[in-house]
C-alpha positions as CSV (number, residue, x, y, z in Angstrom):
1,X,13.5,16.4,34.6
2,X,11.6,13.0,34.2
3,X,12.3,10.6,31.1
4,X,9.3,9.2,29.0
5,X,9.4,6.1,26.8
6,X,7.3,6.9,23.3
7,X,6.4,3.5,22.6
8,X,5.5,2.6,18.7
9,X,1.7,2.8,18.6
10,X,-0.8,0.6,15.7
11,X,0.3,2.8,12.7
12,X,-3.1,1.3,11.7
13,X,-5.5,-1.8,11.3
14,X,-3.6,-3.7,13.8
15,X,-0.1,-4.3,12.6
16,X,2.6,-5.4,15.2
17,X,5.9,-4.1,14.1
18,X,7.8,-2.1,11.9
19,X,11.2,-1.6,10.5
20,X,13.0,1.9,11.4
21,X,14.0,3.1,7.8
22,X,15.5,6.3,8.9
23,X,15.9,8.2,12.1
24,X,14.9,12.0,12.3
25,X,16.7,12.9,14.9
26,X,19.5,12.4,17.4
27,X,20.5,11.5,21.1
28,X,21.0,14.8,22.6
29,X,18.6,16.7,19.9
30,X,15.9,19.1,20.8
31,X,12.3,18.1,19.8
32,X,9.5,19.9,20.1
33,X,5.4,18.2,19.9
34,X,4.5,16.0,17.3
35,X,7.8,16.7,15.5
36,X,8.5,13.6,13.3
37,X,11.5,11.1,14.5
38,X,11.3,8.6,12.4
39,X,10.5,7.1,9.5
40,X,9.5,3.6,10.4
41,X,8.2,1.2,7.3
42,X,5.0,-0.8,8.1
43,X,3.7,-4.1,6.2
44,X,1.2,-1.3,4.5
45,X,3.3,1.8,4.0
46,X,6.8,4.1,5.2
47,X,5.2,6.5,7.7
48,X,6.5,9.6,9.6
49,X,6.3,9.0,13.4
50,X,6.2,12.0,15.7
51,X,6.6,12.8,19.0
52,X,4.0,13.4,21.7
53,X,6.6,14.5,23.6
54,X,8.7,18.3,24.2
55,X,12.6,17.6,25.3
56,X,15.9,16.3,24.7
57,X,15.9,13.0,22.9
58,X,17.9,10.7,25.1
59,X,18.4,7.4,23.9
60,X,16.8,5.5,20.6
61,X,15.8,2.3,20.9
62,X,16.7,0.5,17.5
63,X,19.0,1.0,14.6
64,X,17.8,1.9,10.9
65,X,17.2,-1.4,9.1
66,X,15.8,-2.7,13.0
67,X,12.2,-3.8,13.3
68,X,10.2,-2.6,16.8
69,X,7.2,-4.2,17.7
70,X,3.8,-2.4,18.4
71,X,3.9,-0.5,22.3
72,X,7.5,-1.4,22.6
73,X,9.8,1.7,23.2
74,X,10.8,4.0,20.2
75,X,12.6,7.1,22.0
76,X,13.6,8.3,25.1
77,X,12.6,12.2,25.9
78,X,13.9,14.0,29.1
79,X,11.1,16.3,29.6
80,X,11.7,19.4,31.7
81,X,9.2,20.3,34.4
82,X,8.6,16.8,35.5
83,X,9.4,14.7,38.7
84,X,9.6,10.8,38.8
85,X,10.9,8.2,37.3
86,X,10.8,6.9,33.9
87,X,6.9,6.5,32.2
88,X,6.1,4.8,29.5
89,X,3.5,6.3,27.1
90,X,2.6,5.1,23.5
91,X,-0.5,6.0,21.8
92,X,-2.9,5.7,24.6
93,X,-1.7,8.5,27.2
94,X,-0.3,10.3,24.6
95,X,-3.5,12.7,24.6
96,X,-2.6,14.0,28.0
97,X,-2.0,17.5,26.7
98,X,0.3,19.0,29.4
99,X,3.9,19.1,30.5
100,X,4.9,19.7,26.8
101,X,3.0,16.4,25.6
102,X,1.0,16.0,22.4
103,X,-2.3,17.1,22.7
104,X,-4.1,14.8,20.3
105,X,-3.8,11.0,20.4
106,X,-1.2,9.0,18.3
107,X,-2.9,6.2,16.5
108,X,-2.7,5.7,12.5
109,X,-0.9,8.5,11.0
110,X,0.5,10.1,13.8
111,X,-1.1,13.1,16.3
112,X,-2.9,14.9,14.0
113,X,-1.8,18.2,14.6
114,X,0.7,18.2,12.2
115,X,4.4,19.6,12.3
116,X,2.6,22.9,11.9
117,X,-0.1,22.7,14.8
118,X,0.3,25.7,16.8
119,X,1.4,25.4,21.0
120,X,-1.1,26.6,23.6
121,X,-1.0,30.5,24.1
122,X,-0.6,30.9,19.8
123,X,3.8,30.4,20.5
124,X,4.8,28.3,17.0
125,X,7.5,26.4,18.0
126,X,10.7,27.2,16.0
127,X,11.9,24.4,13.5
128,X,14.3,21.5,14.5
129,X,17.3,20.5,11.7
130,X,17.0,16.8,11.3
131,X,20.3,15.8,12.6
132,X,23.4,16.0,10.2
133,X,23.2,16.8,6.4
134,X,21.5,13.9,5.4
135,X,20.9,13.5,2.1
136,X,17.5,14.1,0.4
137,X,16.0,10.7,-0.5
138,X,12.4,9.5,-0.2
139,X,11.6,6.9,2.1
140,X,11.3,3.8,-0.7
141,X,14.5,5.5,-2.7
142,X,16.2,4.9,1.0
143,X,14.9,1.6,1.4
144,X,16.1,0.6,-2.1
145,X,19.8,1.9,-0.8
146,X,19.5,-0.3,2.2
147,X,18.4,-3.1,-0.3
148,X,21.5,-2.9,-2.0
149,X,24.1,-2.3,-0.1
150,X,24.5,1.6,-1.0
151,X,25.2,4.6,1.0
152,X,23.3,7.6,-0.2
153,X,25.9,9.6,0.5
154,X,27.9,8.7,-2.5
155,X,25.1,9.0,-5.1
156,X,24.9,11.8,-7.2
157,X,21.4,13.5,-7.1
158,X,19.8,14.1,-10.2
159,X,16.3,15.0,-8.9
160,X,14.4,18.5,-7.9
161,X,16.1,20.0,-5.0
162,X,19.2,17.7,-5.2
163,X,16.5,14.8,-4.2
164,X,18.3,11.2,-4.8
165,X,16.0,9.0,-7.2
166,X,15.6,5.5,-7.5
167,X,17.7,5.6,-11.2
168,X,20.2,7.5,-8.9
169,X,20.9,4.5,-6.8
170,X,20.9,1.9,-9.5
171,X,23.5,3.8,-11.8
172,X,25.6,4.1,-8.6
173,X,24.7,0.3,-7.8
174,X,25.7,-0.5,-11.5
175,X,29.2,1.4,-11.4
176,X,32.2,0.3,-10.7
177,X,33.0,-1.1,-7.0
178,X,29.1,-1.9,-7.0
179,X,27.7,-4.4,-4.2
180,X,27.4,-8.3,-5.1
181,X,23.9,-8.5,-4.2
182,X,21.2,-8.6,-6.9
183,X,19.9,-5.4,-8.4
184,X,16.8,-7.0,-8.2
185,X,16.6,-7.7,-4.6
186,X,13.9,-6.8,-2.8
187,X,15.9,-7.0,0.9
188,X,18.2,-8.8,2.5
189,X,22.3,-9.2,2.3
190,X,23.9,-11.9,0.4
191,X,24.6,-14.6,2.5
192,X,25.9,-18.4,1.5
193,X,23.6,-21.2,2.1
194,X,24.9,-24.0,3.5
195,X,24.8,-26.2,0.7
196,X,25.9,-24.0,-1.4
197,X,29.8,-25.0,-2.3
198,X,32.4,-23.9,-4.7
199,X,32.0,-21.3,-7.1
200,X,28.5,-20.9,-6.2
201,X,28.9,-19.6,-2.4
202,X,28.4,-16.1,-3.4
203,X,25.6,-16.9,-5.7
204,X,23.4,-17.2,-3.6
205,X,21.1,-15.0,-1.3
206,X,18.8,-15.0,1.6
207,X,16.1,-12.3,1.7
208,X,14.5,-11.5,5.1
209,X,10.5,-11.9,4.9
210,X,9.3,-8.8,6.3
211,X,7.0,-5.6,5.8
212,X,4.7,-6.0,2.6
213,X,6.4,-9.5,2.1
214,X,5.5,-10.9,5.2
215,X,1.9,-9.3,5.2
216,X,1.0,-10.5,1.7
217,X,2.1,-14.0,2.6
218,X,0.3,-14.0,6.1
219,X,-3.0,-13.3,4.4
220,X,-2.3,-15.4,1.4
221,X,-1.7,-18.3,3.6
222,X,-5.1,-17.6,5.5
223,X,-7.3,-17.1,2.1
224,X,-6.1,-20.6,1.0
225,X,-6.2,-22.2,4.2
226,X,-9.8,-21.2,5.4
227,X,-11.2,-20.1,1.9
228,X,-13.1,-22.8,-0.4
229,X,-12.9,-20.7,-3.4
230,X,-13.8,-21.3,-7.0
231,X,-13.0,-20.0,-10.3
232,X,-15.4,-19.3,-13.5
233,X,-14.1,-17.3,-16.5
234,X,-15.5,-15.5,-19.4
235,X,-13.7,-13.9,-22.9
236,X,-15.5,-10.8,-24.3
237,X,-15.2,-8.2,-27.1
238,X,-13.9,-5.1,-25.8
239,X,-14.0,-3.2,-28.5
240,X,-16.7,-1.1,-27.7
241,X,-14.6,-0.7,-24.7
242,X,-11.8,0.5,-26.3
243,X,-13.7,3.2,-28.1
244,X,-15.4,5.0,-25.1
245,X,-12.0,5.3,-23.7
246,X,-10.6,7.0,-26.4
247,X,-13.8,9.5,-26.3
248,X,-13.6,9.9,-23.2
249,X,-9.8,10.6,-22.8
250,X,-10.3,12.9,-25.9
251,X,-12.9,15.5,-23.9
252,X,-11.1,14.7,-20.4
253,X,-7.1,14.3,-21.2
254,X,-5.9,15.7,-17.9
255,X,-8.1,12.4,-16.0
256,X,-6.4,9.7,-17.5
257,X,-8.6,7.3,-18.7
258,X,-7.9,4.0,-18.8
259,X,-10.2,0.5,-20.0
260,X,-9.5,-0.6,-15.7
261,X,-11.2,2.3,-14.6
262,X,-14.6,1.9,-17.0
263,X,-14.5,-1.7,-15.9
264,X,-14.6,-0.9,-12.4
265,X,-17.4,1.1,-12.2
266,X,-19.1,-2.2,-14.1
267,X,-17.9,-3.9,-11.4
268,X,-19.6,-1.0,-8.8
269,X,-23.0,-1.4,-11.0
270,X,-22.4,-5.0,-10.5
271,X,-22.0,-5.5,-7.2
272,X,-25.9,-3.5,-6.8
273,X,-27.2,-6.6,-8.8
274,X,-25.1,-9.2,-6.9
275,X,-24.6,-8.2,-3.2
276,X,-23.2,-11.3,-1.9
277,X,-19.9,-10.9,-3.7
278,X,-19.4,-7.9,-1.3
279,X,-20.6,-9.1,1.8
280,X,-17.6,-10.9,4.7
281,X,-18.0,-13.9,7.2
282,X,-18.5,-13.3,10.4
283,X,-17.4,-16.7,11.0
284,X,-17.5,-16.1,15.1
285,X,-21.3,-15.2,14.7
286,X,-22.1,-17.8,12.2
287,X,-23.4,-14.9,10.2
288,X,-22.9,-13.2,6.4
289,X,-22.5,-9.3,6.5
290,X,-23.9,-7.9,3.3
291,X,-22.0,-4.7,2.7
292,X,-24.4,-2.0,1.1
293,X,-21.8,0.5,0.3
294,X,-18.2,-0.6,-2.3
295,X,-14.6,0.1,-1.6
296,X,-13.2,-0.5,-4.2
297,X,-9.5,-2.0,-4.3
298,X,-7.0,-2.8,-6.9
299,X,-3.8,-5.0,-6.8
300,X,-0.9,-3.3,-7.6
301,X,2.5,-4.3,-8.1
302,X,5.4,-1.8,-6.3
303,X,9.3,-2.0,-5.5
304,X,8.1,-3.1,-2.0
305,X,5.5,-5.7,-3.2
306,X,2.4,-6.3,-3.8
307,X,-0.1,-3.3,-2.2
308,X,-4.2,-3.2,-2.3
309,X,-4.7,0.5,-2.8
310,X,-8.3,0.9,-2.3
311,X,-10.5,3.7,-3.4
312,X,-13.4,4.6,-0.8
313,X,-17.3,4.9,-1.6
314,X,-16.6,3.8,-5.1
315,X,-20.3,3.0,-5.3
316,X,-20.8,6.9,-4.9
317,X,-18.5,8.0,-7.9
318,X,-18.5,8.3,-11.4
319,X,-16.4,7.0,-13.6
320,X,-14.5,10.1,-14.1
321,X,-14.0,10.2,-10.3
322,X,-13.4,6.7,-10.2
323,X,-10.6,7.3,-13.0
324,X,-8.6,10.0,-11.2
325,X,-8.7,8.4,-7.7
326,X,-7.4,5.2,-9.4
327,X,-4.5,7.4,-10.8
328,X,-3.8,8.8,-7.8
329,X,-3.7,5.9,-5.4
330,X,-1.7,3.7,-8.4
331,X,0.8,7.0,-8.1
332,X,1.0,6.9,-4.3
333,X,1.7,2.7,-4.4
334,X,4.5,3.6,-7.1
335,X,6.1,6.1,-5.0
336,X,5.4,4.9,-1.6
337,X,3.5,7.5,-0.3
338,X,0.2,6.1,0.5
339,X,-1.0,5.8,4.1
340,X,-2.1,2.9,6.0
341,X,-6.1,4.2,5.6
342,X,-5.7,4.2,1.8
343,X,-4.7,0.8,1.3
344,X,-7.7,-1.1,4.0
345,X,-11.1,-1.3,4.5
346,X,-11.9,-2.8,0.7
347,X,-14.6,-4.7,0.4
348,X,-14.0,-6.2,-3.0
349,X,-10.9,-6.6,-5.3
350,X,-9.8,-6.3,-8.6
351,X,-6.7,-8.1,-10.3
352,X,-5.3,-6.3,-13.4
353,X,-3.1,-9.0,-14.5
354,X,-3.3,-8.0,-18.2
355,X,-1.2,-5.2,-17.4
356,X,1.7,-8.5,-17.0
357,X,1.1,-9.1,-20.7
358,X,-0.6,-12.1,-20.0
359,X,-4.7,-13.4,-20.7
360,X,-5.9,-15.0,-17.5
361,X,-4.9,-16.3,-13.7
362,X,-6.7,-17.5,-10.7
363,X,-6.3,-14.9,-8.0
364,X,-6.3,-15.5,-4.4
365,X,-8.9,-13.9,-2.5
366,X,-7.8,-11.0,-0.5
367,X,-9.4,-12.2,2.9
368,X,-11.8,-11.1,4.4
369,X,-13.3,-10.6,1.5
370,X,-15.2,-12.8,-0.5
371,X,-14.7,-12.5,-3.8
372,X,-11.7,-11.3,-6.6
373,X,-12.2,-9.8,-10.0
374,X,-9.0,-10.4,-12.6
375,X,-8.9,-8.5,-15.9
376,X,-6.4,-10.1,-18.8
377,X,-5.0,-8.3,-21.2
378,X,-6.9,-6.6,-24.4
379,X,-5.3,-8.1,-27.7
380,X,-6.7,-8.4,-31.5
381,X,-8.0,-11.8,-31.8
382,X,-10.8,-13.3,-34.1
383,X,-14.3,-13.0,-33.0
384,X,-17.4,-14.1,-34.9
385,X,-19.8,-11.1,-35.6
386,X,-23.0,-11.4,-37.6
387,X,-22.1,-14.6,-38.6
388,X,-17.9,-13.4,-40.0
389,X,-15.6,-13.8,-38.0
390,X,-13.4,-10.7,-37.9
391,X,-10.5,-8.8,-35.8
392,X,-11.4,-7.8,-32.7
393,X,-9.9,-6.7,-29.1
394,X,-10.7,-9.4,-26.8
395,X,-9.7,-9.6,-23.3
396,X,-10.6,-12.8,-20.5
397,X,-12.5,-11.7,-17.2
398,X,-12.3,-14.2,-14.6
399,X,-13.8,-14.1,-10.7
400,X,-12.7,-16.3,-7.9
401,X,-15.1,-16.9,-4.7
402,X,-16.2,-17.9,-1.5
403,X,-18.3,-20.9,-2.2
404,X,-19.7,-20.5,1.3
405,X,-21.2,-17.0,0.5
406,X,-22.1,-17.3,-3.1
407,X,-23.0,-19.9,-4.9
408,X,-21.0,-20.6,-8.7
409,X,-24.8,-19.3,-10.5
410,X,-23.9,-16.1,-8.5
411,X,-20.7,-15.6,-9.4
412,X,-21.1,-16.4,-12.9
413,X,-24.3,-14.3,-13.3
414,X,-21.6,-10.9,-11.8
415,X,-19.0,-12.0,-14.1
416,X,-21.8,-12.1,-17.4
417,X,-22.7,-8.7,-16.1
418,X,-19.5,-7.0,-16.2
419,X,-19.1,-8.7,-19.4
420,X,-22.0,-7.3,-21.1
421,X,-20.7,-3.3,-19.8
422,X,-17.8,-4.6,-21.0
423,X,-18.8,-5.4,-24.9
424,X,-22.0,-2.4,-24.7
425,X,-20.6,0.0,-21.6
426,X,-23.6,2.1,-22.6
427,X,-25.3,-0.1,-19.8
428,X,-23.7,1.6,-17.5
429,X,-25.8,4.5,-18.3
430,X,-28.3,2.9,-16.4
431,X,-26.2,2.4,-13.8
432,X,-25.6,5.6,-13.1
């Protein structure tokens, strides 16, 4: 028997830690290769981490709610027909592909072969009960539990299956004997400060800055730090807008449609016109990288935070595919079920604010990138047409930018663009 560390690999674009939601398995429990352990929640998304290992668990390194930092150990595996002392191995020996070990490298989203993958010789090993009868909750429904001081295994399941849902855990939160922390807590436990004195000491809580939290400030920090950005506006009638949308949901009612999805594929066709909006610093070489191909990504606002979905070779799609990747990814964010590959490599960004009710902001550039694109909300308001003015839906664009990649003629001549799809989207037509 021999003992071998799996240390947590980069789940993806170099992150350093992450928080154990919810162990798989067990000291003592059986596990076979690349069976899943944990769930362990990055900055980006809640992931499934399996083994590269075949043995008997023998120790876990961390408690659920504990955060582990990148190639330090996970889980211990006693792995029969081996001699020596204990080894470590992570994601870069985890390719070995004997003694029971994973035969495909762990990086990203685990070893690739799946819970399915079949063992050498055709033997499919038989399935492993996760230890005890856990209750069926997904990952961000768990997290939210955690949040507020709940344990799942009081709450009535109302979902498929006898799955626990996120109204699940509020109406149990809500009910009598609930927890004095804040239903609208995003982490943390209640703790006094120490000023705070009286009948105030349990008012007041302190919420650990981790996972998407602590990413989204990290970066935020940086854009404003090293960024000299600008901001130019623009209102527009988006009536014409509106219209196509409704034609277009009318022949396609299973995509979708929605006024975001038409104006980013004006913001696709505008990029072609105005590259330098899509290009990064290399500020190490002194150089600008003109990016000639568009991912596409889209702010969205989640239970865990704020997430960048971001939908791949957008400059290859059409609005209809544009349309039902957007659903999808927005679906994924909601639910936490997106991986760490669907929410980086963007290129350029896109800030649906209106969707906040409200009619303009200045967005922070999502570093590295070089610009942002913010949409406001689409309201009647007057606009003067032939002369009359008139009811019309109006909506703001705005663009914030690198002033040391484009220049404010630039910028204003993409945002004019989109403006223009925006008020006659039959330009796009010769987009296409």
């Amino acid at each position: 028997m021999a003992m071998k560390d799996f240390l947590l690999p980069d789940l993806g674009e170099g992150l350093t830690e992450g928080e154990v939601v919810r162990w798989l398995v067990a000291v003592g429990d059986a596990v076979v290769v690349d069976q899943p352990v944990a769930e362990v929640e990055t900055a980006k998304a809640v992931v499934e981490v399996p083994s590269p290992f075949a043995g008997t668990v023998a120790a876990l390194h961390a408690t659920e709610g504990d955060e582990v930092a990148v190639g330090q150990p996970l889980v211990s595996v006693e792995v029969e027909g081996q001699e020596g002392g204990a080894g470590g191995s992570g994601a870069s020996d985890a390719g070995a592909g004997s003694n029971g070990e994973s035969g495909s490298v762990l990086v990203g989203y685990g070893t690739g072969g799946g819970r399915g993958r079949r063992r050498r010789g055709g033997e499919q090993p038989a399935a492993v009960a996760p230890p005890g009868d856990l209750p069926r909750a997904k990952p961000p429904v768990r997290k939210m539990a955690k949040d507020l001081g709940v344990d799942l295994a009081d709450v009535p399941a109302s979902g498929p299956d006898g799955t626990i849902t996120r109204d699940d855990v509020r109406a149990h939160a809500e009910g009598p004997g609930a927890p004095a922390a804040s239903l609208d807590a995003s982490a943390g436990e209640t703790e006094p400060a120490p000023a705070a004195q009286g009948a105030h000491r349990d008012l007041v809580e302190r919420i650990p800055v981790r996972g998407v939290r602590k990413l989204v400030g990290e970066k935020m920090t940086r854009s404003r730090r090293e960024i000299p950005e600008a901001t130019t506006w623009v209102d527009c009638d988006a009536t014409a807008l509106m219209e196509l949308r409704d034609d277009l949901h009318a022949d396609h009612p299973d995509v979708g449609i929605t006024p975001l999805a038409i104006i980013l594929r004006a913001c696709v066709a505008g990029l072609r016109e105005f590259p330098m909006l899509n290009a990064r610093l290399d500020t190490d070489a002194r150089e600008i990288v003109v990016q000639r191909f568009v991912n596409l990504g889209f702010a969205a606002q989640t239970d865990r935070g704020l997430v960048v979905p971001v939908i791949k070779d957008a400059d290859r799609r059409s609005t209809l595919d544009i349309a039902t990747e957007l659903r999808r990814l927005a679906r994924g964010a909601r639910d936490g079920t997106l991986t760490p590959g669907e929410m980086t490599g963007g290129t350029f960004t896109v800030s649906n604010y209106g969707s906040f009710g409200v009619d303009g902001a200045s967005a922070i550039i999502n570093h590295p990138e070089v610009a942002i694109f913010g949409t406001g909300r689409i309201s009647d308001g007057p606009w003067a047409v032939d002369g009359a003015v008139t009811v019309r839906k109006v909506m703001q664009l705005s663009i914030s930018f690198d002033h040391r990649v484009a220049d404010g003629g630039e910028a204003a001549g993409f945002l004019r663009y989109v403006a223009d799809c925006v008020e006659s989207p039959t330009r796009l037509l010769a987009a296409l």
